[in-house]
Wavefront OBJ file of the C-alpha trace (Angstrom):
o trace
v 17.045 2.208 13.670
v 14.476 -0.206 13.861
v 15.506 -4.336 13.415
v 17.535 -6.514 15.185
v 21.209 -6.636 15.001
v 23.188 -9.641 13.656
v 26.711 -10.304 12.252
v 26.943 -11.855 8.376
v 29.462 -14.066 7.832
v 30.829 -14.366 11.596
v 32.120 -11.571 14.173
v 33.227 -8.093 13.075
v 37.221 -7.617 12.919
v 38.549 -5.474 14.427
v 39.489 -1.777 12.570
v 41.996 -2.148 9.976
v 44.047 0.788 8.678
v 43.011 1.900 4.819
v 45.789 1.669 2.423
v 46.636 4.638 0.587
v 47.037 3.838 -3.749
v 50.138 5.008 -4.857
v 49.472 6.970 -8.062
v 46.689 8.519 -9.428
v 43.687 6.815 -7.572
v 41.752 6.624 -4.507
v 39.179 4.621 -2.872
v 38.974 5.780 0.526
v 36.335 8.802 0.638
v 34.256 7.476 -2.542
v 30.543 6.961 -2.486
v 29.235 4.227 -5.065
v 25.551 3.004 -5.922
v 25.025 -0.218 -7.047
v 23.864 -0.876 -10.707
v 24.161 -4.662 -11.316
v 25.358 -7.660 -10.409
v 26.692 -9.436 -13.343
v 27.168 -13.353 -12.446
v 28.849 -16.225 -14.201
v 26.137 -18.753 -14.414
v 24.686 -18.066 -17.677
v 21.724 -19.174 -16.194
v 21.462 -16.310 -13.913
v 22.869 -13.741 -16.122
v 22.789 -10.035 -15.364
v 20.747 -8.693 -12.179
v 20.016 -5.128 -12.811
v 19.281 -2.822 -10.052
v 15.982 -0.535 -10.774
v 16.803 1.421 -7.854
v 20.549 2.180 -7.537
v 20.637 4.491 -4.589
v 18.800 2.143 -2.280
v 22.411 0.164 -2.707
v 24.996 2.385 -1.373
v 28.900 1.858 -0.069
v 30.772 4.298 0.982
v 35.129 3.278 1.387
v 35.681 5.334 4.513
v 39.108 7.082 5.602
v 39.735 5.208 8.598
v 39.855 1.355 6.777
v 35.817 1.156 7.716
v 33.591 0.730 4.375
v 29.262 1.491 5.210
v 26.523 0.184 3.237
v 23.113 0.909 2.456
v 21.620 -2.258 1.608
v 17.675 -1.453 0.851
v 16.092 -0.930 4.129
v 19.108 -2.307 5.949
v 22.002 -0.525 6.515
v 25.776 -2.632 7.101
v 29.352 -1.682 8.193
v 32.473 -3.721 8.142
v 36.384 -3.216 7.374
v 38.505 -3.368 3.781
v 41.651 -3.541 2.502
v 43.071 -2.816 -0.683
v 46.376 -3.330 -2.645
v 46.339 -1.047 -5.547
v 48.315 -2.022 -8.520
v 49.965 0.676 -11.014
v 48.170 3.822 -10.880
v 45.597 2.580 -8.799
v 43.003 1.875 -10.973
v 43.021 -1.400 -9.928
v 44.177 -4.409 -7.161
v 43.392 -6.305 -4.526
v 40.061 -5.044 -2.498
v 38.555 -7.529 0.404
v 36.099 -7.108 2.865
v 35.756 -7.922 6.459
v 32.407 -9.366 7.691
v 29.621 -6.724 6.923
v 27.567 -6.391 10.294
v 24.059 -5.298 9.112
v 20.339 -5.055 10.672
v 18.086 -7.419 9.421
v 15.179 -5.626 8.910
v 12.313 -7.375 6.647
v 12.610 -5.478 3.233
v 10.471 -6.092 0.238
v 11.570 -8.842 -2.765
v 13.718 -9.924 -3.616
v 15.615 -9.472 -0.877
v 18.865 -8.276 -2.367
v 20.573 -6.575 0.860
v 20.902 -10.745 1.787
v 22.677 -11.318 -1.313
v 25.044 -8.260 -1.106
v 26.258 -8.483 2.536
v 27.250 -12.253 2.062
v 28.868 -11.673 -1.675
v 30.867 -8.765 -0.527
v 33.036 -11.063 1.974
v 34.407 -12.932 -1.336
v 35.176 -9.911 -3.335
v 39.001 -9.851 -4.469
v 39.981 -7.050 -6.641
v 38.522 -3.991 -8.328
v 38.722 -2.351 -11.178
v 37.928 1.233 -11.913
v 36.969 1.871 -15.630
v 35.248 4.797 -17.703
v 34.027 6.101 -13.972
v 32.813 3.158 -12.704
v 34.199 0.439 -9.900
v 33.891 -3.381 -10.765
v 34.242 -5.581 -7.553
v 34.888 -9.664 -8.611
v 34.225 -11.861 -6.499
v 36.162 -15.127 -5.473
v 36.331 -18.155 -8.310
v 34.618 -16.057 -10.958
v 31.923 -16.072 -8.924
v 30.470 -12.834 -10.567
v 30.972 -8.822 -10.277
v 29.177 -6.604 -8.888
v 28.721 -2.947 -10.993
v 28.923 0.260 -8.831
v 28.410 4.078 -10.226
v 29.329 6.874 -8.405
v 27.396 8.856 -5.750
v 29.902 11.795 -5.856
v 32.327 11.604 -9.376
v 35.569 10.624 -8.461
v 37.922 12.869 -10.658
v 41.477 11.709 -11.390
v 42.969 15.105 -10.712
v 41.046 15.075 -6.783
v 42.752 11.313 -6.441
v 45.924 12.006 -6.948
v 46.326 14.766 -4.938
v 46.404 18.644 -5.361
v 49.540 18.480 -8.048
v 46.564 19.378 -11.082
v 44.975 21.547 -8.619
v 44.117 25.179 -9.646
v 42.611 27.865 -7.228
v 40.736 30.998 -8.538
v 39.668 33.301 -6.398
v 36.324 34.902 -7.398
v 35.425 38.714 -6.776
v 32.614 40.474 -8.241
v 33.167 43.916 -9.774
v 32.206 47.242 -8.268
v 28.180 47.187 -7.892
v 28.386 43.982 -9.756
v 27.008 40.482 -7.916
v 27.930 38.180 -10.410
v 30.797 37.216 -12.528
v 31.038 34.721 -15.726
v 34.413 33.191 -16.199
v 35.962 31.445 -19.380
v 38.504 28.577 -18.997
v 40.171 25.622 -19.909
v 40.976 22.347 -17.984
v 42.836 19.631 -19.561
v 43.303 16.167 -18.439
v 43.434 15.976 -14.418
v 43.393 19.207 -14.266
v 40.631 20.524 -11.746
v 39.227 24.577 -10.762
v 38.785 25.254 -6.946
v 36.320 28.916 -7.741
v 36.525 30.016 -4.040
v 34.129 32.941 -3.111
v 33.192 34.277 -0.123
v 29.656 34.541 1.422
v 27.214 34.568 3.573
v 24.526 32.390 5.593
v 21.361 33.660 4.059
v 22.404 34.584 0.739
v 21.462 33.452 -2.587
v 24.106 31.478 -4.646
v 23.536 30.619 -8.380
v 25.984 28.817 -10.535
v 25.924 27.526 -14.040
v 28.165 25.586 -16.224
v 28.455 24.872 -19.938
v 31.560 23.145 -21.249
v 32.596 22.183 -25.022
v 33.249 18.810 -23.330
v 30.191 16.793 -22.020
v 32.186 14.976 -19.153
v 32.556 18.221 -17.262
v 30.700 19.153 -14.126
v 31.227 20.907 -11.099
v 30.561 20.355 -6.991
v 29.628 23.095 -4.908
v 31.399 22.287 -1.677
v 30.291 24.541 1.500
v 32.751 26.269 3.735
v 36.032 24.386 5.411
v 35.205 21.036 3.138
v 37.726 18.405 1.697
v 35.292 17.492 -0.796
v 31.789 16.722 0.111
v 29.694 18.861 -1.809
v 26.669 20.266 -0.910
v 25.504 20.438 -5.039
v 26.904 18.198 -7.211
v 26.420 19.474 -11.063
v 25.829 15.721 -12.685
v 22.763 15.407 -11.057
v 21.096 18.709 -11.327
v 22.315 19.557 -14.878
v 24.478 21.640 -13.568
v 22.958 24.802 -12.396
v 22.034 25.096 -8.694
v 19.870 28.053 -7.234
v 19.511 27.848 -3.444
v 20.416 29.279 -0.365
v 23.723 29.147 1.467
v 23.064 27.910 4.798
v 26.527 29.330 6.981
v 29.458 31.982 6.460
v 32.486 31.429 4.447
v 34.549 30.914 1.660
v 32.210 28.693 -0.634
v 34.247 26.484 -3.546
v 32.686 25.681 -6.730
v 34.919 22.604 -8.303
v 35.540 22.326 -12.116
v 36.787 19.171 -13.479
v 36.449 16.663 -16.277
v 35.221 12.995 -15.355
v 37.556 10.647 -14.334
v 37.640 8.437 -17.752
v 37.845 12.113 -19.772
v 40.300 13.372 -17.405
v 42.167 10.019 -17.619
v 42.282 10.167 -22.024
v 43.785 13.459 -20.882
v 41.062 15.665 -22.871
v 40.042 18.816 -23.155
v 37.337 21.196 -21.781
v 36.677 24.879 -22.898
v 33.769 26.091 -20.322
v 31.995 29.171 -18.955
v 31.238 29.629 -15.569
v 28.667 32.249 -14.585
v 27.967 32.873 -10.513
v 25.932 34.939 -8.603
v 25.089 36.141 -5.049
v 22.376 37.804 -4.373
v 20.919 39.643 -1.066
v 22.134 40.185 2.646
v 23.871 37.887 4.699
v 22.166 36.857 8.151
v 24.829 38.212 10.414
v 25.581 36.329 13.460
v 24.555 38.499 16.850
v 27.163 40.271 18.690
v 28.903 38.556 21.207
v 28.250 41.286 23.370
v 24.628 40.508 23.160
v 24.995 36.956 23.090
v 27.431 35.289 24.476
v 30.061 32.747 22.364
v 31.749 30.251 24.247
v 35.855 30.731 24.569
v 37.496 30.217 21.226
v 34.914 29.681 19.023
v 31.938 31.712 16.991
v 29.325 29.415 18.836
v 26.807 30.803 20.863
v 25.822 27.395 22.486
v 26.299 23.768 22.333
v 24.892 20.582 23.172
v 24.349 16.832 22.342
v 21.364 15.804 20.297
v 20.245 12.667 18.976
v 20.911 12.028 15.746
v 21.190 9.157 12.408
v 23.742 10.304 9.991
v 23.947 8.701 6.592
v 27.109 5.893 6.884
v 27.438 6.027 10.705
v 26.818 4.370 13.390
v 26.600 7.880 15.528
v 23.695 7.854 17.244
v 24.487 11.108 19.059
v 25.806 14.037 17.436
v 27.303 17.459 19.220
v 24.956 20.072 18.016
v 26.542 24.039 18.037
v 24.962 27.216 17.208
v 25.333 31.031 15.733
v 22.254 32.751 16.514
v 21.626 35.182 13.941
v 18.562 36.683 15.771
v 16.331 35.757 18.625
v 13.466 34.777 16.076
v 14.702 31.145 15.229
v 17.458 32.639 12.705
v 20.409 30.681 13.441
v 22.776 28.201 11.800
v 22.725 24.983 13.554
v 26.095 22.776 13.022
v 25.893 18.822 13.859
v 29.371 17.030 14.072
v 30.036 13.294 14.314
v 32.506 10.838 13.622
v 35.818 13.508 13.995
v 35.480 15.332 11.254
v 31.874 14.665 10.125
v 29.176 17.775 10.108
v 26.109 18.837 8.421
v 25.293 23.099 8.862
v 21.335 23.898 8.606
v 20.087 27.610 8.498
v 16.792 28.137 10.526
v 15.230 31.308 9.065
v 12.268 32.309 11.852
v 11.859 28.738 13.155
v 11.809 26.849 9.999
v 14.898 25.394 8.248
v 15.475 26.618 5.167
v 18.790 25.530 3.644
v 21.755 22.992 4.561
v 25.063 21.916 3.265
v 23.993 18.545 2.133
v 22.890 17.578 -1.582
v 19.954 15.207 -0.553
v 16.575 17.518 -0.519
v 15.516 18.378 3.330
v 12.168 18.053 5.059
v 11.192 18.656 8.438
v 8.264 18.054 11.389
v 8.234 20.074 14.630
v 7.778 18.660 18.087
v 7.305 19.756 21.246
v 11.252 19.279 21.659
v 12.288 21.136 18.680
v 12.540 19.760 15.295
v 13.395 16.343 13.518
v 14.967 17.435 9.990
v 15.434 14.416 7.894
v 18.004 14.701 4.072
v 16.037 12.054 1.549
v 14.645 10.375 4.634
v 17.875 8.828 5.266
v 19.422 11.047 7.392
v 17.871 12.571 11.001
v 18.618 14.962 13.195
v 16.869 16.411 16.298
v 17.199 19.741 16.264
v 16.162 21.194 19.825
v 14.153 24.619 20.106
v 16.326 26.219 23.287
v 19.442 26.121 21.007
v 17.887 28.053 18.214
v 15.637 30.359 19.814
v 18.174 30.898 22.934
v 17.272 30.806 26.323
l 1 2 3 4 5 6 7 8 9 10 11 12 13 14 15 16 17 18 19 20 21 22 23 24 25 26 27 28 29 30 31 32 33 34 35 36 37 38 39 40 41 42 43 44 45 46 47 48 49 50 51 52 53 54 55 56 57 58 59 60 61 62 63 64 65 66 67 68 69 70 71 72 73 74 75 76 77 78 79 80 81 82 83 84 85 86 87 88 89 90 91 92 93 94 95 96 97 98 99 100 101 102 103 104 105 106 107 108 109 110 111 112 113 114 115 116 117 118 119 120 121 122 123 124 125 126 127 128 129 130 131 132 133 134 135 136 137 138 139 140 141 142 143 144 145 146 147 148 149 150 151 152 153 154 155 156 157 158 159 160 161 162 163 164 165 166 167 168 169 170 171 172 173 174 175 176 177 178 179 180 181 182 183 184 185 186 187 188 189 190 191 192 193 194 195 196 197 198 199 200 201 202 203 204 205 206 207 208 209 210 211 212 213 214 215 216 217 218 219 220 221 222 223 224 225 226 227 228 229 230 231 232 233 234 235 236 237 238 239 240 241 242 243 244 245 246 247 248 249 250 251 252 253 254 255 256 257 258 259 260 261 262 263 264 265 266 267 268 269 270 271 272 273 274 275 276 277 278 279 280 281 282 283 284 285 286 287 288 289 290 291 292 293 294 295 296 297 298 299 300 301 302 303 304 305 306 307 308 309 310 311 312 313 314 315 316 317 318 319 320 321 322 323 324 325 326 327 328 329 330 331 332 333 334 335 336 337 338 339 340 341 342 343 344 345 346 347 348 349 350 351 352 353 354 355 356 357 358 359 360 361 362 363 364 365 366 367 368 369 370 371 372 373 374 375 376 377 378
């Protein structure tokens, strides 16, 4: 990452446990963009933000929150003290240590790193998260980066699994359903790296989308519906049992409405198979052909190396290439002769090749080196 380091607003604390809310919210594991920054000087008024993803925090699991903060990025611990049902409390902020690259006026990445330090409480409202800061000193206006339901908050109580099978010489299906309130439909189907996955959604209710979330997630998606109208068309990029979410936005879900929706999925052609272990050795216990350590620049991290594993699916460059970080991080990429084609990430994916391997980059936030001897075998 290029810049020099500092500290904002004195030395980092040490790593502070998150606090689980009690009810029917959660902030650890949400993703917010910034969208204003409403102050109290009338004077100043309302700063809107024309580019909301270039402002990004993310409330990890482990008490640790990460920011995007234009062409800086920032880490630092929080607390919070929910109140009620959690959609609100008590939220503060350690000091946010950040690089302090130069980025273009006007230089808001300043502002945010010292403000955050004096926020107090939050407020979560019609699907969006209100920080306040200290004295009145203003509020800052976040949106969502991946919708926060009320039914995934509070647990797997509203929680409804549906198994999806195709019929005889059939490879698609359209289902008709109904969600109410919290409610929320985990559509689990199993498939295949290489394969083509469509899914569609049209609901009677316009606060209802779905997340396509790959193989073995909690709940980062690798599609999210809001943002492509949701309908996705694209390639899976590993094996396994692939869950397409149905829920109602949290403010809908929390008026306790009602959704009516179809559901139509497909799968088309033949799954990459993985090559024999008798062919090509896995190592003990796992489905891996090979492993290593690459360099690497995931999005909220400060992991700067990533363990890299591999199922060949040919000698070609066919393989799915798996990066892990942080415990239970990962990102899965599927090479298809030497050039990858598909991953389990919702940013779009580019690539240049090296005389290492590859570098494959998700919105030009996110880098991996990919090197050739893991894909191609040695």
């Amino acid at each position: 990452m290029s810049g020099r380091h500092s500290l904002i607003g004195g030395l980092l604390l040490a790593a502070l446990p998150a606090v689980a809310i009690a009810g029917g919210y959660e902030l650890a594991g949400t993703s917010w963009q910034l969208l204003a920054i409403q102050s109290m000087d009338d004077a100043q008024g309302t700063t809107r933000v024309h580019e909301p993803g270039r402002f990004r925090l993310e409330f990890g699991r482990d008490g640790r929150a990460a920011l995007r903060l234009d062409c800086n990025r920032g880490n630092g611990t929080y607390q919070v003290q929910a109140a009620g049902d959690g959609s609100s409390g008590a939220l503060t902020f350690g000091p946010i240590a950040a690089t302090r690259a130069m980025c273009p006026p006007p230089h808001l990445d300043e502002r945010i790193a010292r403000d955050l330090v004096h926020v107090r409480s939050y407020l979560l409202k019609d699907g969006k998260l209100y920080l306040s800061l200290l004295a009145d000193g203003g509020i800052y206006e976040w949106a969502p980066l991946r919708p926060m339901t009320g039914a995934a908050a509070a647990g797997d109580s509203e929680r409804i699994v549906r198994r999806v099978q195709f019929g005889k010489g059939s490879s698609s299906a359209v289902l008709r359903e109904r969600i109410v309130g919290r409610q929320y439909i985990d559509h689990e189907l199993l498939a295949g790296a290489g394969q083509r996955m469509t899914v569609s959604l049209k609901a009677s209710n316009g606060a209802t989308y779905f997340n396509l979330l790959p193989p073995a997630s909690r709940d980062a998606a690798m599609a999210i519906g809001e943002q492509i109208g949701n309908r996705f068309d694209g390639l899976l990029p590993d094996d396994g049992v692939y869950t397409i979410r149905v829920f109602l936005y949290r403010a809908a879900a929390r008026r306790n409405e009602a959704s009516d929706f179809t559901l139509s999925i497909g799968v088309t052609g033949t799954p990459l198979k993985p090559v024999p272990a008798a062919t090509d050795a896995v190592l003990p216990g796992t489905r891996h052909h090979a492993s290593t350590t690459t360099p690497c620049e995931p999005l909220y991290s400060q992991a700067r190396t990533c363990e890299a594993l591999v199922v060949r699916r040919g000698f070609d460059g066919t393989a799915t290439v798996e990066l892990r970080w942080d415990g239970d991080r990962q990102r899965r990429i599927l090479f298809v002769k030497g050039e990858p084609k598909a991953a389990d990430a919702p940013q779009a994916m580019s690539f240049t090749r090296n005389e290492r391997g590859w570098r494959v980059s998700f919105n030009g936030e996110e880098h991996f080196e990919i090197p050739e001897p893991l894909v191609y075998g040695g």
